[in-house]
C-alpha positions as a Markdown table, in Angstrom:
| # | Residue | x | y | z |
|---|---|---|---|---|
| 1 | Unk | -8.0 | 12.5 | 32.7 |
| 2 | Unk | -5.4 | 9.6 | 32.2 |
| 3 | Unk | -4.7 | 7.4 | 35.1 |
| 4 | Unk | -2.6 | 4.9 | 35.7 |
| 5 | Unk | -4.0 | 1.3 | 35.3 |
| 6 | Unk | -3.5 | -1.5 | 37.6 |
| 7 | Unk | -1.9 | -4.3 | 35.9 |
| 8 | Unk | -1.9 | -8.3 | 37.5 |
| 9 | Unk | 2.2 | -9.3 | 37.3 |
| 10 | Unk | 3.3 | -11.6 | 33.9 |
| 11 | Unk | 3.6 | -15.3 | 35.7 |
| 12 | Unk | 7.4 | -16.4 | 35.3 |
| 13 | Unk | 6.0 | -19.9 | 34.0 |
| 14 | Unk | 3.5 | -18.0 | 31.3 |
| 15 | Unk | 5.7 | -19.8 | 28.3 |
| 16 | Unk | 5.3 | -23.3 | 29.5 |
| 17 | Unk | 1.4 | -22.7 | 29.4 |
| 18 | Unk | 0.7 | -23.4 | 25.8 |
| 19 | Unk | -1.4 | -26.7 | 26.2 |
| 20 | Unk | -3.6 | -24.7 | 28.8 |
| 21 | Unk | -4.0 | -21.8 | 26.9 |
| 22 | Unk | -5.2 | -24.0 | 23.9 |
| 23 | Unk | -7.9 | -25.5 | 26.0 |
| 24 | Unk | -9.1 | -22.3 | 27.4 |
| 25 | Unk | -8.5 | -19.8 | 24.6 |
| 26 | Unk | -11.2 | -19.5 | 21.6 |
| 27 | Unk | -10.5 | -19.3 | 18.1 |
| 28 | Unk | -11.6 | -16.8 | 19.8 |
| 29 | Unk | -13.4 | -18.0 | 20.0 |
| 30 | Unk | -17.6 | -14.2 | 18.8 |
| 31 | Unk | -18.4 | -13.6 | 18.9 |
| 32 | Unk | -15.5 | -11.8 | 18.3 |
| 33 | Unk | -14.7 | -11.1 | 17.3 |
| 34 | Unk | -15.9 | -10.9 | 17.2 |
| 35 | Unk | -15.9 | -11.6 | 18.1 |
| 36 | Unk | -16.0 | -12.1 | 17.8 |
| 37 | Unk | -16.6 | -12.4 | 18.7 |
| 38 | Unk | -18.1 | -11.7 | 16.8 |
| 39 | Unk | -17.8 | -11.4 | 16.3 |
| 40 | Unk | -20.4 | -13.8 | 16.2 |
| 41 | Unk | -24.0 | -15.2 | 17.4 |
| 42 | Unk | -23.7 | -18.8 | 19.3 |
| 43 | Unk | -27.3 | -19.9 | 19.4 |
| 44 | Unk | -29.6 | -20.7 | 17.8 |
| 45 | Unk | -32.0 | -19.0 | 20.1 |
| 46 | Unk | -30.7 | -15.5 | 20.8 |
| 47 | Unk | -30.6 | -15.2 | 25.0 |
| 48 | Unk | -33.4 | -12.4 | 26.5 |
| 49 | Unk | -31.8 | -9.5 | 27.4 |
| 50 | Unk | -30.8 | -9.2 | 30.7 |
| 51 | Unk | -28.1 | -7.9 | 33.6 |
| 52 | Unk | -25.7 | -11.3 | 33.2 |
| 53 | Unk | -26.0 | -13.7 | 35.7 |
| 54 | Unk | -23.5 | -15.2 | 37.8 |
| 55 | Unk | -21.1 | -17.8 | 35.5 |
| 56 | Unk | -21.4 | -21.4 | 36.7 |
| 57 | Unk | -18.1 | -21.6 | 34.9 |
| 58 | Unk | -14.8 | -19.5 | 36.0 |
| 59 | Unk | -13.4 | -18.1 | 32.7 |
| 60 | Unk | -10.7 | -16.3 | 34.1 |
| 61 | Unk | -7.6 | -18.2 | 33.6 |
| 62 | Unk | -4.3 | -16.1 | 35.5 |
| 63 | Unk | -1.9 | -17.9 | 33.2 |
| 64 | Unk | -3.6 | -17.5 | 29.7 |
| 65 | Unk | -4.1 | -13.8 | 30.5 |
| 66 | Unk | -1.2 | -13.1 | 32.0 |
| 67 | Unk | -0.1 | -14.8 | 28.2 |
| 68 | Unk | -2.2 | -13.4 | 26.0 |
| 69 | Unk | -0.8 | -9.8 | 27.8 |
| 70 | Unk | 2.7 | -10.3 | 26.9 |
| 71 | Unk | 1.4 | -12.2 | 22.8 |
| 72 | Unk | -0.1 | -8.3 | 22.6 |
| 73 | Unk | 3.5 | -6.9 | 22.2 |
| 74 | Unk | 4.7 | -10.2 | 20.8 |
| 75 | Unk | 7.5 | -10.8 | 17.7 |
| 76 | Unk | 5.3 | -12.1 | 15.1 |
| 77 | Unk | 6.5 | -14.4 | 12.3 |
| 78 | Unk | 6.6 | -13.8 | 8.5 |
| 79 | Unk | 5.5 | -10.6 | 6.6 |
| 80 | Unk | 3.3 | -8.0 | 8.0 |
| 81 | Unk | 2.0 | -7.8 | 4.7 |
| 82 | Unk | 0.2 | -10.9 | 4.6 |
| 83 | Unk | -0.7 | -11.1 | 8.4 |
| 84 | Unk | -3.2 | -14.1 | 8.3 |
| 85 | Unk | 0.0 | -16.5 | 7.6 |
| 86 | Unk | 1.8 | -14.3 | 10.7 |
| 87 | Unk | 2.1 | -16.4 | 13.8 |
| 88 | Unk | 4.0 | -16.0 | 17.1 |
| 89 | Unk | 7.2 | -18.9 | 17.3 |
| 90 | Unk | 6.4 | -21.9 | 19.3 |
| 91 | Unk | 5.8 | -25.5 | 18.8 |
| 92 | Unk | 5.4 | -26.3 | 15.3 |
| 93 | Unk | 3.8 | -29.6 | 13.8 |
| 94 | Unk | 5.4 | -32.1 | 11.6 |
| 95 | Unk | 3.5 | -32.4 | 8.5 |
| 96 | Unk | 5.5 | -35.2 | 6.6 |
| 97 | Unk | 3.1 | -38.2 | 6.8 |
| 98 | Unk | 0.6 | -35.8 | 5.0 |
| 99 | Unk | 2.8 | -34.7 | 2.0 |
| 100 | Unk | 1.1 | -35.7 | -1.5 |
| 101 | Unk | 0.8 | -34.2 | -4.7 |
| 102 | Unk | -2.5 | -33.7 | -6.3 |
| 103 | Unk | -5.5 | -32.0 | -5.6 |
| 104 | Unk | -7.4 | -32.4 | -2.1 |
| 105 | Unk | -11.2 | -32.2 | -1.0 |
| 106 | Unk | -11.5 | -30.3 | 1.9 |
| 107 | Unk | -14.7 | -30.4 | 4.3 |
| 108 | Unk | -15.6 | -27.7 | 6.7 |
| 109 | Unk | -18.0 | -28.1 | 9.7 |
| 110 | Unk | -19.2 | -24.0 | 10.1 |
| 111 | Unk | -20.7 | -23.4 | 12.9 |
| 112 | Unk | -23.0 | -20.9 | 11.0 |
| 113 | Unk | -22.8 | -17.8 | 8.9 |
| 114 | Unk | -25.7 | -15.9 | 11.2 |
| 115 | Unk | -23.8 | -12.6 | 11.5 |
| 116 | Unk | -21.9 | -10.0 | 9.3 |
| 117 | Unk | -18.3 | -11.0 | 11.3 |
| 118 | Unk | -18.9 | -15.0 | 9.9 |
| 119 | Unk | -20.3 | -13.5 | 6.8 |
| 120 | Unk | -17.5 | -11.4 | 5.8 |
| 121 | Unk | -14.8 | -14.2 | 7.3 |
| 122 | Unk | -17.2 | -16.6 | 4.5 |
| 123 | Unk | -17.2 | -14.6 | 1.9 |
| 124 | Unk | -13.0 | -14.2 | 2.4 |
| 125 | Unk | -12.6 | -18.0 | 3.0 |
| 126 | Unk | -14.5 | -18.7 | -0.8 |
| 127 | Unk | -12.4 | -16.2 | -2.8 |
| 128 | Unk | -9.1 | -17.7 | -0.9 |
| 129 | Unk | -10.6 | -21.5 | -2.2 |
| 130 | Unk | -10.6 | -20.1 | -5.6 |
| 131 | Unk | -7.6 | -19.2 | -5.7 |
| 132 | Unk | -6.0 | -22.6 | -4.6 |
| 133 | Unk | -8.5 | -24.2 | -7.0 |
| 134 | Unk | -6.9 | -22.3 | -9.2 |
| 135 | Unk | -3.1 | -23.4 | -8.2 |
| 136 | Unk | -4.3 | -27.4 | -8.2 |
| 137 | Unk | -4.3 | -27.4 | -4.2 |
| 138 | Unk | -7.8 | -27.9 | -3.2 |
| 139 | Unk | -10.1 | -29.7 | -5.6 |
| 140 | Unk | -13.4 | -29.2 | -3.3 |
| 141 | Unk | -14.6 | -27.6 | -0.1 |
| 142 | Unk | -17.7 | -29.7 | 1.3 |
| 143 | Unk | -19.5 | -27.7 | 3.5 |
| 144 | Unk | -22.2 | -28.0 | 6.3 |
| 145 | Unk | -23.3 | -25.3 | 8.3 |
| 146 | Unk | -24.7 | -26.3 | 11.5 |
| 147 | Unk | -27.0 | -22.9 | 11.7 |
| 148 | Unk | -25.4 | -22.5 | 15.3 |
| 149 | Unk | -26.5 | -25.7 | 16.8 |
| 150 | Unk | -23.9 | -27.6 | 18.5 |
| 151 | Unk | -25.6 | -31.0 | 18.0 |
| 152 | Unk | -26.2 | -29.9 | 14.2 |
| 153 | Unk | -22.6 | -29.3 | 14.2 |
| 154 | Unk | -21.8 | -33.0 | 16.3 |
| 155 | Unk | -23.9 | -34.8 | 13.3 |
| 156 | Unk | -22.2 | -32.8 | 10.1 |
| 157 | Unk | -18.2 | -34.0 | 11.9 |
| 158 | Unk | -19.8 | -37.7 | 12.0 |
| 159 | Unk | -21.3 | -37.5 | 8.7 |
| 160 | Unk | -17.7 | -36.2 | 7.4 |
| 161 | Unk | -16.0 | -38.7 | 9.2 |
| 162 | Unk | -18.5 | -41.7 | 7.9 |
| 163 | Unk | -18.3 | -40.3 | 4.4 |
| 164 | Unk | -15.1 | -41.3 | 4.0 |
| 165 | Unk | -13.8 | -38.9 | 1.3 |
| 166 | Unk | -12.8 | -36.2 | 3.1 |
| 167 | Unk | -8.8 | -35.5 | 3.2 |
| 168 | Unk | -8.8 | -33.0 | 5.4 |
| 169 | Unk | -11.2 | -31.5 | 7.9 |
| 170 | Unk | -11.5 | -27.9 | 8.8 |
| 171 | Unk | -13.9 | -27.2 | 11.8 |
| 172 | Unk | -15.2 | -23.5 | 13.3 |
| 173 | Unk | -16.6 | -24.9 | 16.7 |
| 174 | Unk | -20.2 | -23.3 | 17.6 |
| 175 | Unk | -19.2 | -23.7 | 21.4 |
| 176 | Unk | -16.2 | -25.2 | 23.4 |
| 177 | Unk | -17.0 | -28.1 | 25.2 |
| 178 | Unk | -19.7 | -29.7 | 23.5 |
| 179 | Unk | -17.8 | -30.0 | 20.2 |
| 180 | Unk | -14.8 | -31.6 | 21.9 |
| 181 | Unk | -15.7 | -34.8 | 21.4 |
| 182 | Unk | -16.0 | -34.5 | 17.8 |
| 183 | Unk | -13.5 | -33.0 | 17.0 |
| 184 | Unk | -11.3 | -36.1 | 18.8 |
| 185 | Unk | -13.2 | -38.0 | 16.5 |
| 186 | Unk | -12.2 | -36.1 | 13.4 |
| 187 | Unk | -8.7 | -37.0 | 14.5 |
| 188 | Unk | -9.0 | -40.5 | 15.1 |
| 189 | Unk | -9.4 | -40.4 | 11.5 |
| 190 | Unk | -5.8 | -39.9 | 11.0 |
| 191 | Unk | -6.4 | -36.8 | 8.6 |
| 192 | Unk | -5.4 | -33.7 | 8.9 |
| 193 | Unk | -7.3 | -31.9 | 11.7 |
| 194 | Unk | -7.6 | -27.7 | 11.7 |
| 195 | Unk | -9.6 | -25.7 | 14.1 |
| 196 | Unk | -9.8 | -22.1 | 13.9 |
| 197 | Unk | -12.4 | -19.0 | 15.4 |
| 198 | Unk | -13.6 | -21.0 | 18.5 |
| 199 | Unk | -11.4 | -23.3 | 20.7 |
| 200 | Unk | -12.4 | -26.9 | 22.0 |
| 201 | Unk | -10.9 | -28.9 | 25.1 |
| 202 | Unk | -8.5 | -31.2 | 23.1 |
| 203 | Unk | -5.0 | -30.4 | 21.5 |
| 204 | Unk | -5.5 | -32.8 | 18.8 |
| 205 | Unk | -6.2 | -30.7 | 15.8 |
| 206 | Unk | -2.7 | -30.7 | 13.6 |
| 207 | Unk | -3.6 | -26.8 | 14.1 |
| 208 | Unk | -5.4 | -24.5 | 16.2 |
| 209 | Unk | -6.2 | -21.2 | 14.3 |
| 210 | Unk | -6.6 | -17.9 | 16.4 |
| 211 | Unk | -5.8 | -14.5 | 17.2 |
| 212 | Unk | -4.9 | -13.3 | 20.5 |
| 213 | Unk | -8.1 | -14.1 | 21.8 |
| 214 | Unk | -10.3 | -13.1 | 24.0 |
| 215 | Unk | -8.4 | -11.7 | 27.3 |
| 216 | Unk | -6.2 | -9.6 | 24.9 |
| 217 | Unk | -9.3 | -8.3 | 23.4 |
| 218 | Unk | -10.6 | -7.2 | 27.2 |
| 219 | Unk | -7.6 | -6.0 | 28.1 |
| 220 | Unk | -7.3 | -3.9 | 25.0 |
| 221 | Unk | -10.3 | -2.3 | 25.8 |
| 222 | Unk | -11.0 | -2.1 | 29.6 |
| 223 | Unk | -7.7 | -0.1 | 29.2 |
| 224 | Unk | -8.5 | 2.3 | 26.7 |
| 225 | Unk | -11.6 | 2.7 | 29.0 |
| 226 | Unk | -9.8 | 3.4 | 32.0 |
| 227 | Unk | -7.3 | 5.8 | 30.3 |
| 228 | Unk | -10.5 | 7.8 | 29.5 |
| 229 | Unk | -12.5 | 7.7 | 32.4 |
| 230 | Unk | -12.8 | 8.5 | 36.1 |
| 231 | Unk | -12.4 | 6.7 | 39.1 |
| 232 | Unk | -16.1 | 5.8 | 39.8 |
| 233 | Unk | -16.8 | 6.5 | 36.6 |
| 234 | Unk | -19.8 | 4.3 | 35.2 |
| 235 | Unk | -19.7 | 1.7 | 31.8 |
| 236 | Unk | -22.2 | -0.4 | 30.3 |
| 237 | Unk | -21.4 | -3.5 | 29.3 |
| 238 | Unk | -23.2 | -5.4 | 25.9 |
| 239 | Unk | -22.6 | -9.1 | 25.9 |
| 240 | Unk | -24.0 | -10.8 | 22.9 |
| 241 | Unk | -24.1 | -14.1 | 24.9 |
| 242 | Unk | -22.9 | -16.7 | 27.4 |
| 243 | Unk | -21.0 | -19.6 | 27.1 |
| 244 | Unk | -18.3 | -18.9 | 24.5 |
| 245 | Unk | -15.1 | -19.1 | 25.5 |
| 246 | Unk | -13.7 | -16.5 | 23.7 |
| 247 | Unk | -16.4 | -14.1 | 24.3 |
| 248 | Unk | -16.4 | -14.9 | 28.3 |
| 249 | Unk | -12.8 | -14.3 | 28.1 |
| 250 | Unk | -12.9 | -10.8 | 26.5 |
| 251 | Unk | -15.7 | -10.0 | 29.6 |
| 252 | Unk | -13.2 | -11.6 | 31.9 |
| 253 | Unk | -10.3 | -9.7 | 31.5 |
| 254 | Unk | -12.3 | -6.5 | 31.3 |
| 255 | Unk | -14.1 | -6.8 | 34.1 |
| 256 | Unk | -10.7 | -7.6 | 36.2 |
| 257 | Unk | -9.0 | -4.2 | 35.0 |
| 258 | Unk | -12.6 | -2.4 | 36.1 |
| 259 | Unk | -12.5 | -3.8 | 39.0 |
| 260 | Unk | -9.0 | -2.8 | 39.9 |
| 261 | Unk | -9.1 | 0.8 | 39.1 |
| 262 | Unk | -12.9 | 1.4 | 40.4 |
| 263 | Unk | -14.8 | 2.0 | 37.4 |
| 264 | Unk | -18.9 | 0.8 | 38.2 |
| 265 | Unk | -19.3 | -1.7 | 35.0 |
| 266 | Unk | -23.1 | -3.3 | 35.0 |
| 267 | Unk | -22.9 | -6.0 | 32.2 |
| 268 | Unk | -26.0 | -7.3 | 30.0 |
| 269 | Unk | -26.4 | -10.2 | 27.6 |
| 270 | Unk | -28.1 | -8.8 | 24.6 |
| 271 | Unk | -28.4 | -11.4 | 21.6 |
| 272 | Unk | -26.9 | -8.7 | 19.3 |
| 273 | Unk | -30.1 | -7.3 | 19.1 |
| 274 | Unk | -30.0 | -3.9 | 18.2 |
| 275 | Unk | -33.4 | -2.6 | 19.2 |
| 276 | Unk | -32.2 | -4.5 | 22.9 |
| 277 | Unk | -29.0 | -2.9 | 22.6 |
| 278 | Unk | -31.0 | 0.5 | 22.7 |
| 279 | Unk | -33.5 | -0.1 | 25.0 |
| 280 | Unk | -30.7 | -1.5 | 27.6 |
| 281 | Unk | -28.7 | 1.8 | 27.1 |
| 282 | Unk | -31.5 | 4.1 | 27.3 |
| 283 | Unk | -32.8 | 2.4 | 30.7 |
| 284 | Unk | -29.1 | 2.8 | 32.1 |
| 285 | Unk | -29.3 | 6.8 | 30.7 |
| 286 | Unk | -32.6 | 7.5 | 32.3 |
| 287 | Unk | -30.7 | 6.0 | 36.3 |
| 288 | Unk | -28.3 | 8.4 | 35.5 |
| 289 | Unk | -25.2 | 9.3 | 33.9 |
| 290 | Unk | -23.2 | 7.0 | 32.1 |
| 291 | Unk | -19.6 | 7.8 | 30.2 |
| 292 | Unk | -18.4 | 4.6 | 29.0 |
| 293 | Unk | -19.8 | 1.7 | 26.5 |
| 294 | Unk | -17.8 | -1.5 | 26.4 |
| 295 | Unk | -18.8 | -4.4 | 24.1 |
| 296 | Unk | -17.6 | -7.9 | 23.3 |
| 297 | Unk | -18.7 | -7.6 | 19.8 |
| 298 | Unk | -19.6 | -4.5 | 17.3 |
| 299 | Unk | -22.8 | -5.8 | 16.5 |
| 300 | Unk | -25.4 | -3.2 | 17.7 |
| 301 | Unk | -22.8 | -0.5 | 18.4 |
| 302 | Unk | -24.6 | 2.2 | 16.2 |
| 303 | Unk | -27.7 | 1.4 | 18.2 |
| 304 | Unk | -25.9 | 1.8 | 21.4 |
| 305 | Unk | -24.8 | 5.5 | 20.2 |
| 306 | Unk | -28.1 | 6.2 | 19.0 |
| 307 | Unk | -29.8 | 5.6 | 22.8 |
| 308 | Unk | -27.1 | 8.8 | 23.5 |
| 309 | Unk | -28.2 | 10.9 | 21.1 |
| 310 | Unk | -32.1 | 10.4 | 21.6 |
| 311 | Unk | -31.7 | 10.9 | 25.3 |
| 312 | Unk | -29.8 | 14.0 | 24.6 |
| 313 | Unk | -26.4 | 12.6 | 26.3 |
| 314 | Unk | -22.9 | 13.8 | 26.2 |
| 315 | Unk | -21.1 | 10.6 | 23.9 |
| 316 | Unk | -19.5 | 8.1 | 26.0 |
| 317 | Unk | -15.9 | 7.1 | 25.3 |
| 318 | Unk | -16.4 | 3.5 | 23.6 |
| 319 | Unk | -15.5 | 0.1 | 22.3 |
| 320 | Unk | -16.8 | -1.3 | 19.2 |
| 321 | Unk | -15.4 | -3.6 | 16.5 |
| 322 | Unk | -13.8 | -2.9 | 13.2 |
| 323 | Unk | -17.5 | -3.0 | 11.4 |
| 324 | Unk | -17.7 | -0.4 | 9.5 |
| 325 | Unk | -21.2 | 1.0 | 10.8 |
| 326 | Unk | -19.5 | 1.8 | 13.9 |
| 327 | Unk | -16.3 | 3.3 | 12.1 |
| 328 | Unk | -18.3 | 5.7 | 10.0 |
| 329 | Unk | -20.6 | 6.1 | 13.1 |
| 330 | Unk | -17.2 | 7.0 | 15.0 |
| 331 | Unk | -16.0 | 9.7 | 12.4 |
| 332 | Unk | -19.4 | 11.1 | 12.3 |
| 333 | Unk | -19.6 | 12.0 | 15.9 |
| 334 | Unk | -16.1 | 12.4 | 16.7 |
| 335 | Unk | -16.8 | 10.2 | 20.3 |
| 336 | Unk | -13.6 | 8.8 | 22.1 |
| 337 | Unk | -13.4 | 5.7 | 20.5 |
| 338 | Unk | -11.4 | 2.4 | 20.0 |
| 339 | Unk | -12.2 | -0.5 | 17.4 |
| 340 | Unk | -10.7 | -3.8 | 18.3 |
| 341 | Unk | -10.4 | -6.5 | 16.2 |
| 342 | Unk | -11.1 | -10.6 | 16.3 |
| 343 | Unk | -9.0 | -10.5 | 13.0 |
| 344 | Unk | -11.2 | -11.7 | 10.1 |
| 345 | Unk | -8.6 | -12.6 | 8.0 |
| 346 | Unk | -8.1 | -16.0 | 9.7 |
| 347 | Unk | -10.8 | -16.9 | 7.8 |
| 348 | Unk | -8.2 | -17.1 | 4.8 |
| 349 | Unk | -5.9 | -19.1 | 7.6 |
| 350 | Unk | -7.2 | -23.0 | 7.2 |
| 351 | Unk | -6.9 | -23.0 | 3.5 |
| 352 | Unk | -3.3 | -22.2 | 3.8 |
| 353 | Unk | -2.9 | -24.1 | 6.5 |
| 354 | Unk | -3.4 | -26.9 | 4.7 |
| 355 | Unk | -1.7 | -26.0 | 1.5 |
| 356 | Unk | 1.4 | -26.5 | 3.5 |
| 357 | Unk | 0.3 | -29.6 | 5.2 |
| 358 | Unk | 0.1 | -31.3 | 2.1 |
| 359 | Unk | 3.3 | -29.9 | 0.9 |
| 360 | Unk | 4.7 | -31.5 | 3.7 |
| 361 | Unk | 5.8 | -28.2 | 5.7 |
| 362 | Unk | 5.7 | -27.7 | 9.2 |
| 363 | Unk | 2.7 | -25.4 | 10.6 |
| 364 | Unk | 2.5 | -23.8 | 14.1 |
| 365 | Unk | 0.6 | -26.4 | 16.7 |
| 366 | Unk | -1.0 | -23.2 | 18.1 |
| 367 | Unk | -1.0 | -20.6 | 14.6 |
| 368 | Unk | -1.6 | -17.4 | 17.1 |
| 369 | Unk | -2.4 | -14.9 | 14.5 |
| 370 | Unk | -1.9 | -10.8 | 14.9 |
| 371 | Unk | -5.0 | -8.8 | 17.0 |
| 372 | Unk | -4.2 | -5.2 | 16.8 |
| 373 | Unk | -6.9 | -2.6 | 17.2 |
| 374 | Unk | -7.8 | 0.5 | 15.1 |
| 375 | Unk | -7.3 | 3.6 | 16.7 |
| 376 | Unk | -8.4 | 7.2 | 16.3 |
| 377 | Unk | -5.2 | 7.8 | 14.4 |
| 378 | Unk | -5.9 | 5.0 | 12.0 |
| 379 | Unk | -9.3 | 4.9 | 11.7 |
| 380 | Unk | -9.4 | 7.0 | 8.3 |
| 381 | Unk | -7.2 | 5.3 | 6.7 |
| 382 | Unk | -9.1 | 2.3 | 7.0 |
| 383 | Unk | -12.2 | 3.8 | 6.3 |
| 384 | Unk | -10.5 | 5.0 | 3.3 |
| 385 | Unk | -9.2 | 1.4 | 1.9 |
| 386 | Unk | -12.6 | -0.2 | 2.4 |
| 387 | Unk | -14.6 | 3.1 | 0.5 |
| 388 | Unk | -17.5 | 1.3 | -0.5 |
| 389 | Unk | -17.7 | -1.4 | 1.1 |
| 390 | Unk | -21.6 | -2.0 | 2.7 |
| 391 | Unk | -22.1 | -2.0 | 6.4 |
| 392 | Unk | -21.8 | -5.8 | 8.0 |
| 393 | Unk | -18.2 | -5.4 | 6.5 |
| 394 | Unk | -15.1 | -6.0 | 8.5 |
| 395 | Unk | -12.7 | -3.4 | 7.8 |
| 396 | Unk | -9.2 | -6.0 | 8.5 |
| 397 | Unk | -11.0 | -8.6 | 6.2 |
| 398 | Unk | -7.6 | -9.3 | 4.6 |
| 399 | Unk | -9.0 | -10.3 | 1.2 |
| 400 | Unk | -7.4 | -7.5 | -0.9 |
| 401 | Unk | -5.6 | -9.8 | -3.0 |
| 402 | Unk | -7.6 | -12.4 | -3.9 |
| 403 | Unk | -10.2 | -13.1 | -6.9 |
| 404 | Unk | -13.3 | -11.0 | -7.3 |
| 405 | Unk | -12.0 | -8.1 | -4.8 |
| 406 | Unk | -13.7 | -5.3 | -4.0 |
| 407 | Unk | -16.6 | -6.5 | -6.1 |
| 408 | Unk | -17.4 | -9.6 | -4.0 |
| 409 | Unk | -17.1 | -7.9 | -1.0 |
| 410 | Unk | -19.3 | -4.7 | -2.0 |
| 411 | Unk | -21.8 | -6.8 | -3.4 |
| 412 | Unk | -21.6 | -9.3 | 0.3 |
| 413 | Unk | -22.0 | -11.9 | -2.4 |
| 414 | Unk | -22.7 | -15.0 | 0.5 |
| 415 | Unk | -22.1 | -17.8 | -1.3 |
């Protein structure tokens, strides 16, 4: 049955918000992502899993998600056809003092590669440096991958910055505040400064790289939720962990809509663990009944579904991620679904970024990329244009036109 949601109102000064939105919004920040989170594992040490406990931090921001609302029907920039260099109009950044001809050496700080999400975005972001190599644009891309480890991550930005040779930095924060600091430093420099995935608490990157981010993600999916469920209605919610900005956004926003239209939503931090995943579910199952799964990342979601199907459940209507385990999972059991997206393709993003600083062109201060879930009525078409591809894949990689596709990308060749 399809009831109306409860939406906050849009705040009149939403526009005027950017600088606060770039301090509390993740290059999204995942997970997801997904994301990101996923989207992505933060920690070295995946958290036990267990029912959340309260935030010493407040995550919801009125303004940013009253922005990030309106940036889901946003105008977006430049072709559809080549969303990762899409952006929403704002402030841009003047890129003269950086134009040179020539070749440049590029050095990322990663925060890891630990999940299929960073994996896939990897894999994308090494066919995309071929291809400039290719054009004379970037000579190198030094890499150090700080195995999610913030102060792993704190020495590889230092050991950049001391080496001396770097001409631009590209950085993927492993968390929010404790790589703000470095990241100032990176700037100091007087290079140019990109940060994408994962936000920090300074503006001074010459661009921040990011979907929506995370409050669009949870309002995507609280809503899709609500449209499906009952008033009382009961959803389990998998958090792969705390601390993230972008993850504790997307848990946020949902858990605000939830809230307002009385749907019971019990939330647990899993690690991305699948055999956690299951266990958690099939605990919930054997309480009672439950209709709804949301998660802030897809990792896990077949194992999520499988705790229905062992315990002999009805399917719940759920959230996943555009992996494609959960798509095909999806199709297979014909379950009320939605797949939102953390969009991988940013991972293409920085490399393009700075082929235009160092061209001398303007780039957005904020590059707020397209975040558009897959939907029933998309879904096979997507499973369609990523036939073969293995599971861990992400089906809006965005790499279709670069060197070595689809064989890279079927093969997962990690570099």
């Amino acid at each position: 049955m399809r009831r109306q949601i409860h939406r906050a109102p849009i705040a009149v000064a939403t526009a005027l918000l950017l600088g606060v939105f770039a301090t509390a919004c993740s290059t999204e920040d995942p997970t997801d992502g997904g994301t990101g989170s996923d989207e992505t594992t933060e920690s070295s040490e995946s958290p036990d899993a267990s029912e959340s406990p309260t935030e010493e931090v407040e995550w919801f921001d009125q303004a940013v998600y009253d922005e990030q609302f309106d940036q889901r029907s946003a105008t977006f920039e430049g072709d559809s056809e080549t969303p990762y260099l899409q952006y929403i109009d704002g402030e841009m950044t003047d890129t003269s003092e950086f134009k040179s001809d020539g070749a440049k050496k590029a050095c990322f700080a990663n925060a890891s590669i630990s999940n299929p999400w960073r994996q896939t975005g990897w894999i994308t972001m090494n066919q995309q440096l071929k291809a400039l190599q290719d054009d004379g644009v970037i000579s190198e891309m030094e890499t150090r991958d700080a195995g999610d480890d913030d102060n792993t991550q704190i020495a590889d930005i230092d050991y950049f910055i001391s080496e001396g040779n770097c001409d631009a930095f590209i950085i993927s924060p492993n968390s929010t505040a404790a790589m703000t600091d470095a990241v100032e430093r990176a700037c100091e420099t007087g290079k140019p400064v990109v940060v994408f995935d994962r936000g920090v608490q300074t503006d001074c990157a010459t661009s921040f790289i990011h979907p929506i981010g995370g409050f669009a993600w949870g309002i995507d999916t609280a809503e899709f939720l609500i449209d499906n469920l009952e008033e009382g209605d009961k959803v389990v919610a998998l958090r792969i962990l705390p601390g993230v900005d972008v993850l504790e956004q997307r848990w946020a926003g949902a858990e605000k809509l939830f809230e307002e239209n009385g749907i019971e939503a019990v939330d647990y931090f899993t690690g991305a663990d699948p055999t956690e995943i299951k266990k958690i579910v099939t605990d919930e199952l054997a309480k009672g009944d439950v209709q709804g799964i949301w998660m802030d990342a897809g990792d896990g979601a077949v194992a999520a579904i499988e705790a229905f199907e062992d315990a002999g459940a009805d399917y719940p209507v759920m959230t996943g991620e555009d992996e494609m385990t959960f798509l095909r999972k999806w199709e297979e059991t014909g379950l009320t679904g939605l797949a939102p997206v953390y969009s991988n393709f940013q991972w293409r993003t920085p490399l393009l970024a700075l082929e235009k600083i160092f061209a001398g062109e303007e780039v957005p201060k904020e590059w707020v990329l397209p975040q558009t879930p897959i939907t029933e009525d998309e879904r096979a078409d997507f499973l369609e244009a990523n036939d073969g591809m293995p599971d861990g894949h992400y089906a809006k990689f965005g790499g279709e036109d670069l060197p070595g596709y689809p064989e890279v990308w079927q093969e997962r060749q990690i570099p």
